[in-house]
C-alpha positions in Angstrom: -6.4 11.3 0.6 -9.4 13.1 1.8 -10.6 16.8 2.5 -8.6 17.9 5.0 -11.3 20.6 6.9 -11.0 19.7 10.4 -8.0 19.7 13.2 -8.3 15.7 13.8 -8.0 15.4 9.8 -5.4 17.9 9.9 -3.6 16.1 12.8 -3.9 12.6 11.2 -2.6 13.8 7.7 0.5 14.6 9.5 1.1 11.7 11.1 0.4 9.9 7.8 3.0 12.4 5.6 5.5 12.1 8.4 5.5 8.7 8.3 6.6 8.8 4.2 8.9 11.0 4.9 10.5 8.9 8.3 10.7 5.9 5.4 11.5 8.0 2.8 15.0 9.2 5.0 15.6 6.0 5.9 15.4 4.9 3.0 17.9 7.9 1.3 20.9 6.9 4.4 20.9 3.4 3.4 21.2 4.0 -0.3 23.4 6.7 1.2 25.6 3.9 2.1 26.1 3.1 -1.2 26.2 6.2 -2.9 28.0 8.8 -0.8 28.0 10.5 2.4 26.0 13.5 1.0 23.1 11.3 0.3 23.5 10.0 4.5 23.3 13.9 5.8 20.7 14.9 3.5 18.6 11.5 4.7 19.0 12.5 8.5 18.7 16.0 7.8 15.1 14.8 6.2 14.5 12.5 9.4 15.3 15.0 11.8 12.9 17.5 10.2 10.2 14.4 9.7 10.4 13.2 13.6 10.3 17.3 14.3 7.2 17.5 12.3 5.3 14.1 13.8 6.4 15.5 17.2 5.4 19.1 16.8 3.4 19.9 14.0 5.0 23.4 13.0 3.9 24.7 10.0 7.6 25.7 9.3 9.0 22.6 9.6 6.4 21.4 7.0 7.3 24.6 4.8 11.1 23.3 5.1 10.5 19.7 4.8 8.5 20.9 1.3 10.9 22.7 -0.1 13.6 20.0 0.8 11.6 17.3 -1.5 10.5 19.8 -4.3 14.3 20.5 -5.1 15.0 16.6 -4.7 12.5 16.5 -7.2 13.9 18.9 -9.4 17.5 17.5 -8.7 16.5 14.0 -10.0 14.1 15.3 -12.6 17.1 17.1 -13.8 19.2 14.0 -13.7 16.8 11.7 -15.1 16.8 13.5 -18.0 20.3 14.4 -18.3 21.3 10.3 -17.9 18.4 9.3 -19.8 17.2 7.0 -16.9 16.6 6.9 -13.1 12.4 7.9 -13.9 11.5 5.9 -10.8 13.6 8.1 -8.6 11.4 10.8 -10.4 7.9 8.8 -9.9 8.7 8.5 -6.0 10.6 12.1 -5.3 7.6 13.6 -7.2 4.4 12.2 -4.9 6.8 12.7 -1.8 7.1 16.4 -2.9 3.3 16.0 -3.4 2.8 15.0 -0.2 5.2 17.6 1.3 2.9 20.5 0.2 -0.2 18.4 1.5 1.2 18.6 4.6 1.8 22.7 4.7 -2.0 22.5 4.3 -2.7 20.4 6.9 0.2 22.0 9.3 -2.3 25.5 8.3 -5.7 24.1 9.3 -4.1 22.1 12.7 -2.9 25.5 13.6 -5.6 27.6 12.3 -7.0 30.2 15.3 -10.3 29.4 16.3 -12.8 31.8 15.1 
C-alpha cells in the first residue's frame, strides 16, 4: 500500500479496500450458513455497505464500514481470548479493520475540495 496523495490513488485504494470487504461479506454469509443467521445479516449488512462504498465513495459509508470491522475485531479479539483459540479470525478481522480506516483516508482525499 502506497501514499495515498492524489484523487486517482484515492479512487483506486477504494476500489481495492472494497473489494476485501465484498470477499470478506461473502465470506461471513457462507460461514453464516454454518454458524447462525446473525453471522448472514451482519455479512450482507457488510456487503451492502461495501458495494455502497465501490459505487459511491462516501466518506460516511467508509466511517461505518470502519467502525463495523474494528468492533468485529474487538468481538473476536475478545473471544479469542476468552476460548483460548480462533487467533486467525483475529489475524484477518484485524488487517480488515486496518484496511477499513485506510479507506476513511482515502474516502478524505477523493473528496477533498480543490484548493
Amino acid at each position: 500500500m502506497g501514499e495515498i496523495g492524489t484523487k486517482e490513488e484515492a479512487e483506486e485504494a477504494v476500489r481495492q479496500a472494497s473489494g476485501v470487504f465484498i470477499a470478506a461479506a461473502i465470506l461471513e454469509v457462507i460461514a453464516g450458513l454454518y454458524v447462525g443467521v446473525h453471522m448472514i445479516i451482519k455479512g450482507g449488512l457488510f456487503l451492502l455497505l461495501a458495494l455502497l462504498l465501490r459505487k459511491s465513495k462516501r466518506r460516511a459509508i467508509a466511517i461505518k464500514l470502519s467502525l463495523l470491522t474494528s468492533v468485529a475485531a474487538i468481538v473476536f479479539v475478545g473471544e479469542a481470548i476468552k476460548n483460548h483459540r480462533g487467533w486467525i479470525s483475529v489475524l484477518i478481522s484485524v488487517i480488515v479493520a486496518l484496511i477499513g480506516l485506510r479507506v476513511v483516508y482515502a474516502t478524505f482525499v477523493y473528496n477533498k475540495k480543490p484548493d
